[in-house]
Every structure is written in C-alpha cells, then in structure tokens.
C-alpha positions in Angstrom: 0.0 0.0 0.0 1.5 3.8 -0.9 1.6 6.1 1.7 -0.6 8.5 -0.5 1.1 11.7 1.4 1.3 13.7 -1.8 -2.4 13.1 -2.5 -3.3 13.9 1.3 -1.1 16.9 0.8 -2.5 18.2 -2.3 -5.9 17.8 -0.7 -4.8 19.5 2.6 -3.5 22.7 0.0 -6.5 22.9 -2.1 -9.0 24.1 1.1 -6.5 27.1 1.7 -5.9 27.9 -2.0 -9.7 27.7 -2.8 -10.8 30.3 0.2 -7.8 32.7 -1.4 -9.2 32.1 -4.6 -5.6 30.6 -6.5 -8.0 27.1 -7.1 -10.7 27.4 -9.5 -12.4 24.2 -9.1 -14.3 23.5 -13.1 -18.1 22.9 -12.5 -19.3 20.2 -14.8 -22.2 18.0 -15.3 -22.3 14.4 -16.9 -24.4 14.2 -20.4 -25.6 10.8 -20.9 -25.3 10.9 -24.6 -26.0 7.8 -25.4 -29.1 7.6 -23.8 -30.1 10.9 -25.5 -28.9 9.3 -28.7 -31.1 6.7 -28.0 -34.3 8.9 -27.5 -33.7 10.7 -30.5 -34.1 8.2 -33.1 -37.1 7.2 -31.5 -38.4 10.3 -31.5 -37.0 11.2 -35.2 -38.9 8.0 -36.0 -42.3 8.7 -34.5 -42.1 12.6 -34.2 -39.6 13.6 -35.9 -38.1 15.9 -33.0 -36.7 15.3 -29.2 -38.6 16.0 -26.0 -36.4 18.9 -24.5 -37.2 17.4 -21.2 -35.2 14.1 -23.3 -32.4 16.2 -24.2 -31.5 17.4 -20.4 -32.0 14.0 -19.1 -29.6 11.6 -17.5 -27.3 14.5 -15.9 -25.4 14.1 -12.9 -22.5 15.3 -10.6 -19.7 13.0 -10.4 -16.5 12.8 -11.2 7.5 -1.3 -29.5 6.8 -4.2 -30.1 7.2 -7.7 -28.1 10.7 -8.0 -28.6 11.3 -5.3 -26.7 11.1 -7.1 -23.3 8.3 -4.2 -22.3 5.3 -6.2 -23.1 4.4 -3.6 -26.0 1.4 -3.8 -28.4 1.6 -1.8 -31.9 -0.8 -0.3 -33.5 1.6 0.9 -35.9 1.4 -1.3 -38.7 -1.7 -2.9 -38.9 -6.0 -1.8 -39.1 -7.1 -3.9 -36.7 -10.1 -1.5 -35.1 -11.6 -1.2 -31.5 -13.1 -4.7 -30.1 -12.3 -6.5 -33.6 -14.8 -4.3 -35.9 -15.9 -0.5 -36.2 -18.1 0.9 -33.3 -20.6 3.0 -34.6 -22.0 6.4 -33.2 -24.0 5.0 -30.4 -20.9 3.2 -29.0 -20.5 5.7 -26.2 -19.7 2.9 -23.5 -17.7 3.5 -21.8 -16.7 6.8 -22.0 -17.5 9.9 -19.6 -18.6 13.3 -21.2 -18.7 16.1 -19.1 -20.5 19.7 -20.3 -18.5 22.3 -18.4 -21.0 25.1 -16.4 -18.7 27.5 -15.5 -17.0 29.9 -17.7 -14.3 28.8 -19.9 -11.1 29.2 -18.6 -8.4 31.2 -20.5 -6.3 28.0 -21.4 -9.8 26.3 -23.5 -10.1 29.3 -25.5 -7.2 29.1 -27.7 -7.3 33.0 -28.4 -4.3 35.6 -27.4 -1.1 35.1 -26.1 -0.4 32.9 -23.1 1.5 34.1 -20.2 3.8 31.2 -18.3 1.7 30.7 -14.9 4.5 28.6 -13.5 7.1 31.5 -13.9 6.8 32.3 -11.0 4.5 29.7 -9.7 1.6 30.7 -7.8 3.1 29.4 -4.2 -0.5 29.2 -2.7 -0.7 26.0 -5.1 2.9 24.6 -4.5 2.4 21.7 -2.6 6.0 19.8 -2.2 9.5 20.6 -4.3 10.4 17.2 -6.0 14.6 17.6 -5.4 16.0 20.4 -6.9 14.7 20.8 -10.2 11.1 19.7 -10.0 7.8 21.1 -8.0 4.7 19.3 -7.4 1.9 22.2 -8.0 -1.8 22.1 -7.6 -3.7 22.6 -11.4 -5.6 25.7 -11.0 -8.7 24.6 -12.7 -8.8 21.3 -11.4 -11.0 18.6 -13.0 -11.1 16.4 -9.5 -9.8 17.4 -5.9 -6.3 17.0 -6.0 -5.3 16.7 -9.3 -2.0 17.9 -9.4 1.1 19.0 -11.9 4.8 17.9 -12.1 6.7 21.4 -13.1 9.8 22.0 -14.0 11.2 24.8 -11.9 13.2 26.6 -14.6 11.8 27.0 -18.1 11.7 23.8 -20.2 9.8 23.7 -23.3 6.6 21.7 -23.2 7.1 20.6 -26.5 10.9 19.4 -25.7 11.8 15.7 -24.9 11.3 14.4 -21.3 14.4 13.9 -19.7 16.1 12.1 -16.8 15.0 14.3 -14.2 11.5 14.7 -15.0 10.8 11.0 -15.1 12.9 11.0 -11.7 10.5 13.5 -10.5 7.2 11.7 -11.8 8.6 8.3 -10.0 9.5 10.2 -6.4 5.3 11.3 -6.6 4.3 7.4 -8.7 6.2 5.6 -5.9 3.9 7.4 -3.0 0.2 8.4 -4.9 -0.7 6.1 -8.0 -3.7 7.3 -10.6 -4.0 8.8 -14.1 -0.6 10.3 -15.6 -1.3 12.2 -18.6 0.9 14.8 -20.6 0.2 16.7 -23.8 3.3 17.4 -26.0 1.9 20.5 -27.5 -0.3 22.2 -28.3 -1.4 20.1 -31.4 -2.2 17.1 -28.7 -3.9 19.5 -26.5 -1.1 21.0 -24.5 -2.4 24.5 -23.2 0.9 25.1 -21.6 4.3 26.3 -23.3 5.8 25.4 -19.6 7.1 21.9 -19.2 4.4 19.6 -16.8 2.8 16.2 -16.3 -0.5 15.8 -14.9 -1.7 13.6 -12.2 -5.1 12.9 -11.2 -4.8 10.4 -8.3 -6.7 7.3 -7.8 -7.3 4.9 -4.9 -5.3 1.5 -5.2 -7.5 -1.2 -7.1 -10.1 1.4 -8.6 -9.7 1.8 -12.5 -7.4 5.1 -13.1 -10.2 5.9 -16.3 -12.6 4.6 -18.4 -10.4 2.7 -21.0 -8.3 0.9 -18.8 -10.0 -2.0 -18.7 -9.9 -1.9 -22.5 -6.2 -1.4 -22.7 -5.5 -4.0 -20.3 -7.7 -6.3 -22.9 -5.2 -4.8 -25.8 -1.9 -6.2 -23.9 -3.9 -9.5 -23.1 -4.8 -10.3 -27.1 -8.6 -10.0 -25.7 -9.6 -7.4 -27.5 -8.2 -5.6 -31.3 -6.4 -3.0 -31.5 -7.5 1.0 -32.8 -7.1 2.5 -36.2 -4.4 5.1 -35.1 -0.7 5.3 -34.0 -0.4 4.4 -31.2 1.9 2.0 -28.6 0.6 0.6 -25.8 2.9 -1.9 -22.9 2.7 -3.2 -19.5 4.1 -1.4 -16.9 5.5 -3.9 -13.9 7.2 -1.5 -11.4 5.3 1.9 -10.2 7.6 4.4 -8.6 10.8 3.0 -11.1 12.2 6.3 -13.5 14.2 3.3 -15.3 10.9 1.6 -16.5 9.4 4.8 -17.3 12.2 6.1 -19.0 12.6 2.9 -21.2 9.3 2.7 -22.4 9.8 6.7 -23.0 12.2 6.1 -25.1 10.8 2.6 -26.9 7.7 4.2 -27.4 9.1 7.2 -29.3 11.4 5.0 -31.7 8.1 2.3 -32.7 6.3 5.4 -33.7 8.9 7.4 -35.6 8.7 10.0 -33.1 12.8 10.4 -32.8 15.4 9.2 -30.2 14.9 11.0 -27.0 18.5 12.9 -25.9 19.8 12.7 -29.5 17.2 14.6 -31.7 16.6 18.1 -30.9 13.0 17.6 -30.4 9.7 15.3 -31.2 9.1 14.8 -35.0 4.9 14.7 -34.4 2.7 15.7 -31.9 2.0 12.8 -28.8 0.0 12.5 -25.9 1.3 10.2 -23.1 -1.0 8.3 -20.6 0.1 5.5 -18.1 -1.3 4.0 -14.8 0.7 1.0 -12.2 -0.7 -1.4 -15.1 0.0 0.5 -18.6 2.1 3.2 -20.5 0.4 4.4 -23.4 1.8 6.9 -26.3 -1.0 8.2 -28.7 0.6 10.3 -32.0 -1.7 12.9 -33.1 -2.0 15.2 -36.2 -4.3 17.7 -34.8 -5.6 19.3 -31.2 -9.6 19.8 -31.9 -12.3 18.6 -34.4 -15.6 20.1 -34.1 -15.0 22.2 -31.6 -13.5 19.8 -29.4 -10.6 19.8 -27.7 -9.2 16.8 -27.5 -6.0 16.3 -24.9 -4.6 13.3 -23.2 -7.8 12.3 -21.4 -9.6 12.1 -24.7 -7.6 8.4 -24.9 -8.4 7.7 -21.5 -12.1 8.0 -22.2 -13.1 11.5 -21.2 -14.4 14.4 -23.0 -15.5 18.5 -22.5 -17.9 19.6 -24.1 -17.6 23.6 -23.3 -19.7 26.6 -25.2 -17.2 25.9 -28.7 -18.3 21.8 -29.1 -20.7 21.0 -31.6 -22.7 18.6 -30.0 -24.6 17.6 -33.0 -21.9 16.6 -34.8 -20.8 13.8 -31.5 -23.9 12.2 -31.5 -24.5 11.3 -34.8 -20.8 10.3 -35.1 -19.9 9.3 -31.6 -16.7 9.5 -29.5 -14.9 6.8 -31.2 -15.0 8.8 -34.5 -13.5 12.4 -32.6 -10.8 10.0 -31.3 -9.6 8.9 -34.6 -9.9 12.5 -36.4 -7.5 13.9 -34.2 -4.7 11.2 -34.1 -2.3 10.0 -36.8 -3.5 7.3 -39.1 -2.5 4.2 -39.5 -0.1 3.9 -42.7 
C-alpha cells in the first residue's frame, strides 16, 4: 500500500488555495449521450423531434513491439479497429462526457497570447519541491480534488523531450500516490501550456485510473483488437521505477517514428502520453480539436469536454470513437 502523502497533501493545500481564490475548481455535469442518442431516433422516427425534457436528461454530478522485453502492443502497422470491428455512433460505453457550467477558462479558448503561470508559480498551489529541479503544484482549474502538476522549476519547453530528471520527478510522486498520468506534447495534442508539466489525477489503489483501462489491459492481453491510429501501448510492472518509465519513453518514441529522445533536438509529431501502475500508453496525433473539441490526453483515456465551442450535434451522430480517430495520426 503507498503512503498517499502527496495526494493527502494536495488535498490539505486545495481548502486554503480555494478560500484565497488561487483554485478554480471546473463545474461540470455528466451528459448521458447515449441515452439521449437513443431517445432521439425514437423520437425522429415517431415525431420527428426530441422532448427537451429528453435532451437534459440523465445528468449528474460525479466525477515497441514484443521484442522489446516491455510487453508492448503496436498499433503501428496494422487496421485492426476497436473490439475487432468499427463501433458506430452509439458506442459511447464507456466513455465519460462532461458539459462544463462555469466559464471557460483562458487555457480552452485558444485566443491571445499565453502568459507562463508557473514563472513564478503561484506558491499558494505549490504543494512539495520534487529535489531540486522539480515542484509538485496544484492545477488551478482542477478537473477532481487534487489533481496535481509535475513542473519544472526553470523554463523547459513543453514541447521538448522528457528527460532524466523529469521522469525521476514523476517516479518520487508514482512511488507514493498512484492514478491517471497524462501529458500533452503541444499544443497540437492539446497542450495548453508552453511550460514543461505532467498531470496527475490520483486514484485509490484497485479502482480503474479511467474509463479505458480495462480496454487497454484487454489490448496487452490479445482479448480485445487494436485501434485505427498510431499508437503504442505496454505493461508497466514497477510503479515508482524512473528506469521503467524512461525505457518505455524512449521505446515508445522510436516504434512510432517519433525520434530518439536525448539525441534529436525535439519530437518529429505531436503525442500525448497516458500511463497508470498497469499501462504506458503513447497516442501520435495530427491535430488538437475537431468540431470544436478539444481533445487532450484524457480524450484516450475516455473522457471528453464539451464547453460553449463543441458541436454537439456533430458527436452524436458520429460518436466518440469517430473524434478520437480525427485527431490522431492514421495508420499507414
């Protein structure tokens, strides 16, 4: 069992941040989609329109390859497609789509230029230093209580490669609090950031980090097929190891034609990066939004915003498997 005294930290910081106003919690709902998807057709069929009282409804307020001794599956080469075949539009199981009730933050609008907020950070939201070169910092618009941020505490690009140190930093927090770690390379994979940072939304030990996980962990067991986009998915076996993570990094980056981390000057495509205690997943994308979504990291692990700028229309007749592979490199 971890000792979870990061997560109890970040929880402990979040009270006093909130009341000074530095944490600007995101107020969302839950759209059931697919039941609403569901009710339209009928009504289309008989009607030929929705009950508004329909539309509203179901809302609620939640939250390499094998040789390379990593236990990595490819989806590099081949078209093998979600659970062996296509899912249509009203596939939405099992993802989690969240319409987003307070006002957009600055970082979802995509207009204007964008000041570094973690130069200086804002200390109300430090919550431990991570050695010397790392901090671990509250996210100021946080999509759970205690999601949290791995900064650099000089300037690194965001779109540079990850180094030594940062995965040092990510295992000192991995070793104590385990969950969701996501990280956007830029901002074509939905980085909103030009600051280096990983993100970190903690789970309890045995709960599913997100709603694909079970899914992936299908992928690395030959269960299930694997999805019409680049991406490369292995087993971790060691949480709180910067060698492990470090190695897949780097595995990952070569299988997908990415570049060798440390010897290139930078990434040759756009990548999100997600991984849990059971999984490290890299996901190469060709473009940030479709539709007026914005699709980041958590887009592969099964979540999606829907903020004033989504066309919701257009997800329901095509559905979130179809968003997914707009915004990610195709298969060759």
């Amino acid at each position: 069992m971890r000792a979870e005294r990061y997560w109890q930290r970040a929880l402990e910081r979040s009270h006093g941040a909130a009341a000074s106003g530095s944490l600007v919690p995101l107020d969302t709902e839950i759209l059931d989609l697919g039941r609403v998807l569901a009710a339209r057709a009928a009504a289309d069929g008989h009607q030929g329109g929705i009950d508004p009282a329909v539309e509203n409804s179901g809302l609620e307020d939640t939250e390499g390859s094998e040789g390379s001794g990593l236990g990595a599956r490819s989806a590099v080469a081949d078209g093998q497609v979600h659970g062996g075949g296509s899912p249509g539009p009203s596939d939405w199981s099992p993802f989690v789509v969240r319409r987003l009730l307070s006002a957009t933050p600055k970082h979802l609008t995509r207009a204007g230029p964008r000041p570094n907020p973690f130069l200086p950070w804002d200390r109300d939201l430090a919550v431990a230093p991570l050695g010397s070169s790392h901090l671990l910092l509250l996210n100021k618009y946080p999509v759970q209580a205690g999601h949290v941020l791995v900064i650099t505490q000089q300037w690194q690009p965001q779109q540079g490669w990850l180094g030594p140190t940062d995965w040092d930093a990510v295992a000192e927090v991995d070793g104590d609090t385990g969950g969701l770690w996501f990280f956007n390379s830029s901002p074509a994979a939905g980085a909103s950031q030009p600051h280096r940072h990983l993100q970190l939304l903690p789970r309890q030990e045995g709960t599913p980090s997100c709603p694909l996980a079970p899914q992936l962990l299908d992928q690395l067991e030959g269960k299930q097929g694997t999805w019409p986009w680049r991406y490369q998915l292995s087993r971790r076996h060691h949480y709180g190891d910067p060698d492990e993570l470090r190695a897949l990094y780097g595995n990952h980056a070569r299988a997908l034609g990415l570049g060798e981390p440390g010897r290139d000057p930078q990434p040759r495509h756009p990548y999100n990066l997600l991984f849990d205690d059971q999984w490290f997943l890299t996901v190469q994308r060709q473009r940030d939004d479709w539709a007026g979504f914005s699709v980041n990291a958590l887009g592969f692990a099964g979540y999606l915003l829907v903020t004033d700028r989504a066309d919701l229309d257009w997800l329901r007749c095509q559905g979130p498997w179809a968003l997914l592979e707009t915004v990610a490199s195709k298969v060759q």
